[in-house]
C-alpha positions in Angstrom: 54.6 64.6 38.4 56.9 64.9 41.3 59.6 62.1 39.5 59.3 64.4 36.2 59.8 67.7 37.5 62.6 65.9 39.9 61.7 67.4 43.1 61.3 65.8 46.7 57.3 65.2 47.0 57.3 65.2 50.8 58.3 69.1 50.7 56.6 70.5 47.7 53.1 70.6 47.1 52.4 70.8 43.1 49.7 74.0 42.1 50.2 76.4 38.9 52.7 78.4 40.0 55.1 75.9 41.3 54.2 73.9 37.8 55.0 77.1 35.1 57.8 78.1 37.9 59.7 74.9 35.9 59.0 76.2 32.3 62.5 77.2 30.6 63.3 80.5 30.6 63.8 80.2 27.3 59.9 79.1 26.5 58.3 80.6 29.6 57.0 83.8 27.7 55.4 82.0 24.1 54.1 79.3 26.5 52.6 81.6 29.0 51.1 83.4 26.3 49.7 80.1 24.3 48.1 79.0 27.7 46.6 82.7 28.2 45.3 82.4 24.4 43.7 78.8 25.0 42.0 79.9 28.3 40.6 83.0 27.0 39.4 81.2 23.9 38.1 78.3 26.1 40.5 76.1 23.8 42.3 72.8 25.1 45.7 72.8 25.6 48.2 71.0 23.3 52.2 72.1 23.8 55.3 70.9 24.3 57.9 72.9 25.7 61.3 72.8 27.2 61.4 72.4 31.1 64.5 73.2 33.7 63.8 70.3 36.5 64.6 70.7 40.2 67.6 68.5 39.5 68.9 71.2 36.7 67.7 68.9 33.7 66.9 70.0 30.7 63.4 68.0 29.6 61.2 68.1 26.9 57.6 68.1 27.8 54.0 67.7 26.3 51.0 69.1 28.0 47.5 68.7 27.1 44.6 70.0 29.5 41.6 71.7 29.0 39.8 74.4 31.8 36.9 73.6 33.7 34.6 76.5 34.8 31.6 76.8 36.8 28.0 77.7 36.2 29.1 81.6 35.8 32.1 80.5 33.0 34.8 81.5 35.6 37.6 79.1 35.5 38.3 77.0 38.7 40.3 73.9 37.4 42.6 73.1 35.0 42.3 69.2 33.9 45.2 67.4 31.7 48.6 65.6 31.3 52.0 65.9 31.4 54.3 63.8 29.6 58.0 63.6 29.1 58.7 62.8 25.8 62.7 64.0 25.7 63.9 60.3 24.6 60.8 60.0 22.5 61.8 63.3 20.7 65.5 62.3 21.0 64.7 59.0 18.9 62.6 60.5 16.5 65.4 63.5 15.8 68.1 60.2 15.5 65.9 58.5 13.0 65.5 61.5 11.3 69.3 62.2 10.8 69.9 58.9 9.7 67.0 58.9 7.2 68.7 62.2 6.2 72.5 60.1 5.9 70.5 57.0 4.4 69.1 59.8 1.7 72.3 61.5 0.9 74.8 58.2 0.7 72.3 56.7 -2.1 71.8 59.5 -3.9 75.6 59.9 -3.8 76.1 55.8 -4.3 73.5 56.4 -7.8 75.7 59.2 -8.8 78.8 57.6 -8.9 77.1 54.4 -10.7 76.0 57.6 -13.2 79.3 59.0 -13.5 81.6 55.6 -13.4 79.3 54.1 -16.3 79.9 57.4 -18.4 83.7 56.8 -18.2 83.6 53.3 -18.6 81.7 53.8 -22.0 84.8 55.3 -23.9 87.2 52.6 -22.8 84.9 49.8 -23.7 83.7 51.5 -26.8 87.8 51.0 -27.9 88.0 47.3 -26.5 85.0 46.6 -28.7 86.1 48.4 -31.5 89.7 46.8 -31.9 88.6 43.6 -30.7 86.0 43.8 -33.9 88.7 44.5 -36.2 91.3 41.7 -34.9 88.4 38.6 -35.3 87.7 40.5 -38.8 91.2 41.1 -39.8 92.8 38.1 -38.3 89.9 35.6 -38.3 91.8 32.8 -40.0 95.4 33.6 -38.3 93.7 32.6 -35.3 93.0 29.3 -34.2 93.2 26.8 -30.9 93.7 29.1 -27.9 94.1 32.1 -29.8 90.4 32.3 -31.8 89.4 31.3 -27.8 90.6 33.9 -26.3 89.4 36.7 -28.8 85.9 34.8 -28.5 86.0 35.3 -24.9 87.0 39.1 -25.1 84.8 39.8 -27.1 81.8 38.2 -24.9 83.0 40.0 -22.2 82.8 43.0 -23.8 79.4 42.4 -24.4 78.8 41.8 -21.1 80.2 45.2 -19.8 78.3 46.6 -22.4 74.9 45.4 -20.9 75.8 45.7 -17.5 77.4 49.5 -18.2 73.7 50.3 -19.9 71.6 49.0 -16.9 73.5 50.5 -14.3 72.8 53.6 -16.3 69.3 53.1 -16.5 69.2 52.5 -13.1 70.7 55.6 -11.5 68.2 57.5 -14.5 65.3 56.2 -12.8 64.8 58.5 -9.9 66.7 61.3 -11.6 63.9 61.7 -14.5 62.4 65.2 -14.3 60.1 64.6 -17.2 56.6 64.9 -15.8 53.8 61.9 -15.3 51.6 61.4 -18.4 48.6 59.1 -18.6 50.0 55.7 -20.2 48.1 52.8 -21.8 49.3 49.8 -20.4 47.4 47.8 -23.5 49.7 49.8 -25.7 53.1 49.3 -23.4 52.6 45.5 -23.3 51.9 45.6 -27.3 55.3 47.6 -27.8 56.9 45.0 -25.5 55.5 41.8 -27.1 56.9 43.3 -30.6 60.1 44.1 -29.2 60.8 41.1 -28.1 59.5 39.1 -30.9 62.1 37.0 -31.9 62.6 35.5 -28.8 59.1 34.8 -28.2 58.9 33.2 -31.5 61.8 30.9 -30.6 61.1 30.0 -26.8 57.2 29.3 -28.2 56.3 31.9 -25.3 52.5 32.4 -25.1 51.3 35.4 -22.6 47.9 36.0 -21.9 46.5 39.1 -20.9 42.9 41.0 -19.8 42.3 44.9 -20.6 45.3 46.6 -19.3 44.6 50.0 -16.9 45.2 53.6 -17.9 47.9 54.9 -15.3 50.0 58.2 -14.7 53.0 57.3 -15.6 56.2 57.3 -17.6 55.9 55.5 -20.5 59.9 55.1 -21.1 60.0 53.2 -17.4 57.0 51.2 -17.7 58.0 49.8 -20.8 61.4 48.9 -19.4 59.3 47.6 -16.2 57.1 45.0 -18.8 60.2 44.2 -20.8 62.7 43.3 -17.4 59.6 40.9 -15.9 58.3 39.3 -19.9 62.4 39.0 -20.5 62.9 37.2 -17.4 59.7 34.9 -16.9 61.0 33.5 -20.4 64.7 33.1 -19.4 63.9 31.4 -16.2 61.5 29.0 -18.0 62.0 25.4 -17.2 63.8 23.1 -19.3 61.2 21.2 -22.4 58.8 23.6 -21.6 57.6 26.4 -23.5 57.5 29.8 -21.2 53.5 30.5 -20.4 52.8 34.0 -19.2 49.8 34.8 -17.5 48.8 39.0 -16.6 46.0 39.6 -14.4 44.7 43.4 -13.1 42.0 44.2 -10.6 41.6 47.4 -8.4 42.7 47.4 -5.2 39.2 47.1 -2.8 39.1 48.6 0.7 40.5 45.2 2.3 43.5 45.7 0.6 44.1 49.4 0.6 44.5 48.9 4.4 46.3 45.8 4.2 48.7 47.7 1.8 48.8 50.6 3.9 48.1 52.4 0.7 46.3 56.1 1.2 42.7 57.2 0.7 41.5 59.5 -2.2 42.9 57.5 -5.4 42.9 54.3 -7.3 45.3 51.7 -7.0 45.6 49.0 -9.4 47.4 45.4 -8.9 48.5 43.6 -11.9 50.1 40.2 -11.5 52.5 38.7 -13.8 52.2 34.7 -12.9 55.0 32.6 -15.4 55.2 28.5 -15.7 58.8 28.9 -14.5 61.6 27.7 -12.1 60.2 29.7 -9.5 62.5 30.6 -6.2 62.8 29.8 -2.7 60.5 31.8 -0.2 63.6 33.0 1.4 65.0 34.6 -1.6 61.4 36.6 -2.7 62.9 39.9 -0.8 66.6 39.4 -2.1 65.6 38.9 -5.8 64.9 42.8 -6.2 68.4 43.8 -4.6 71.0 45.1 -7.1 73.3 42.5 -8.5 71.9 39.8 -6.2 71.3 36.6 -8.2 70.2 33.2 -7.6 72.0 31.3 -10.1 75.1 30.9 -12.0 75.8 33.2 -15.2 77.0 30.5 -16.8 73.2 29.1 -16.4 71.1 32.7 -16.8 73.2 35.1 -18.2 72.2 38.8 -17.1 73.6 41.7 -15.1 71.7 40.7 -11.8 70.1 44.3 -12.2 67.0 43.8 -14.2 64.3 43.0 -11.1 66.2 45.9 -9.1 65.5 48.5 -12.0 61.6 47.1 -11.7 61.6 48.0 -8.0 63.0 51.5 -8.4 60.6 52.1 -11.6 57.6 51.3 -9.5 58.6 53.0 -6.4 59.4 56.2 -8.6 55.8 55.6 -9.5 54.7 55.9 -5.6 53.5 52.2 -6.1 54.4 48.7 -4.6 56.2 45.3 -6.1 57.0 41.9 -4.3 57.3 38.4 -6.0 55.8 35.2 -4.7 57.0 31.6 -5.6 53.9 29.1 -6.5 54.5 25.9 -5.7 54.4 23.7 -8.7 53.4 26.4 -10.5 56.5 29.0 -11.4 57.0 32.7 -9.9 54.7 35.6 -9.1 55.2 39.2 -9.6 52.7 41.4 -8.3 53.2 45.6 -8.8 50.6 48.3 -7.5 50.1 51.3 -9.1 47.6 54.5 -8.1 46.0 55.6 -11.5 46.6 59.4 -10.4 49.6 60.5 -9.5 49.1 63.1 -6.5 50.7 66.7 -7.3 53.0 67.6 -4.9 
């Protein structure tokens, strides 16, 4: 007490009035009054307040105490705590302004990715367009270095095209103010499989699935959530082997609620997409679901390095949970939680 309130404990002897004599002026009338309130109502007390010390520092204090009386219910002794908690406060108040900063730079870092793919379209729209009409027009004028080079603009065309679109989709994400409707995950991963048809017909892909959940959701992102992780358990399948998709579902039991740090009153469900793939490096299972961070060449896997980083923001949109897993000698794991209600806020 003596080191908080700053004074010289072989002069002062500590009693109530020398403690609320140390109260800020400022505070010393709504705590007075919120200690009078707690006596009279034979409450504890719980307060924090601003305190002038004997060296003339400013402190933040919390006090907690409850009164004792005697047989008659007259108040003799007060019993409690006193804490400083100015650097605890002070930290918390720091975080809070840079979760505030953190806040603001992405949401202005996803509306420039919004507003730099809009202008990009128009240009690309006329690189794509003229480039179309030269290899029609001038097909057979062109040969050697020249048909090269118009085979290569036009790929990388492409290219912008597909990375333009996903950066769209992925500063769309969090900006979607259409509200959460109950989707059929049977029905998503049927749309998915028929959109992606082809490929699955060329790469012999076989995926396996149980029932599928009923979730709140939107049905536009969980689609594009199914499609990114099918799309790339088949293009990261390993060489002479045909792409094997396995989906499995449970509900989350009490074990891992807690181990999830997931909260009580709804019910979560994990589904697990396990593929027969390449797999990746333990190190890498955090850095996969960054934006543009790839592992490999795009030479190797083409792609816009975006697809598992639109997944994460989908399911976190969705107040869920997603993280990969590599198994050995086995290919990669992709695990996403997902409460079945959506809590109105």
């Amino acid at each position: 007490m003596y080191r908080i309130y700053e004074v010289d404990k072989s002069n002062i002897e500590i009693d109530n009035n020398f403690a609320r004599s140390f109260i800020h002026p400022d505070e010393r009338e709504r705590v007075t009054a919120e200690m009078e309130d707690a006596f009279s109502q034979n409450r504890n007390v719980n307060i924090e307040y601003k305190m002038l010390t004997g060296a003339k520092n400013i402190k933040l204090i919390h006090s907690l105490g409850k009164v004792i009386r005697d047989a008659e219910g007259k108040a003799v002794k007060f019993v409690g705590s006193v804490r400083d908690i100015t650097e605890l406060r002070s930290r918390e108040d720091d975080l809070r302004k840079k979760v505030e900063e953190l806040n603001r730079s992405n949401k202005e870092l996803e509306e420039f990715a919004y507003v730099a793919s809009h202008d990009m379209q128009e240009p690309l729209r006329k690189i794509t367009t003229f480039s179309g009409r030269l290899e029609e027009k001038y097909k057979d004028a062109l040969t050697g270095d020249g048909a090269m080079y118009l085979e290569r603009m036009v790929a990388s065309a492409e290219n912008m095209r597909l990375l333009i679109n996903n950066l769209l989709e992925f500063s769309r994400i969090s900006k979607s103010t259409q509200p959460f409707s109950s989707v059929n995950l049977n029905f998503v991963l049927h749309q998915v499989k028929n959109d992606l048809e082809l490929i699955i017909e060329e790469t012999g892909t076989t995926i396996i699935s149980p029932i599928l959940p009923v979730v709140d959701g939107l049905m536009s992102q969980m689609k594009q959530l199914f499609m990114n992780l099918i799309s790339n358990a088949i293009k990261f399948h390993k060489q002479y082997t045909r792409p094997a998709i396995t989906i499995e579902t449970n509900v989350i039991d009490d074990a891992e609620r807690a181990q999830y740090e997931l909260p009580e009153g709804t019910t979560y469900h994990k589904i697990q997409f396990t593929d027969n793939g390449i797999g990746f490096e333990r190190e890498y299972a955090t850095r996969i679901f960054q934006i543009f961070q790839r592992l490999h060449g795009k030479s190797e896997y083409p792609g816009s390095g975006i697809g598992l980083a639109i997944c994460k923001k989908i399911v976190e949109h969705h107040h869920g949970i997603i993280y990969a897993d590599n198994i050995p000698d086995v290919g990669a794991r992709f695990t996403f939680i997902l409460p079945e209600k959506q809590v109105k806020k």
